[in-house]
N, C-alpha and C positions, 0 to 999 in steps of 0.2 A: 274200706273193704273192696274185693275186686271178683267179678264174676269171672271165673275161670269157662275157658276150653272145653267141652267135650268131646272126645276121643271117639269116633267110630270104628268098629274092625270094618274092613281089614285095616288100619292102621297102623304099620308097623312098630310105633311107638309102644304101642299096649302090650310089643315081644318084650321091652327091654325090662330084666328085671332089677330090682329096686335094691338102693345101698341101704342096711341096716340104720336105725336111727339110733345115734348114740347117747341123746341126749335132748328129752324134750327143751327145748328153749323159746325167746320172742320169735324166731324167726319159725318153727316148726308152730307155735300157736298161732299165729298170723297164718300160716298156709290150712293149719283145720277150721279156721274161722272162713276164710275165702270157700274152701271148699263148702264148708255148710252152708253158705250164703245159695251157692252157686246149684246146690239140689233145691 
């Protein structure tokens, strides 16, 4: 598991918005696993 980034505004990363998720898979449960670790 991998402690992720946090993003501060102004960041302009935090504008871009997000590609629908088509399809929970290993690689989208690995990234809600990183992010729980990471709060």
């Amino acid at each position: 598991m991998a402690i992720l980034d946090i993003l501060h505004f102004p960041d302009s990363r935090l504008r871009n918005i997000a590609k629908p998720v088509a399809a929970v898979d290993d690689r989208v449960r690995q990234l809600i696993d990183d992010m729980f670790e990471t709060m």
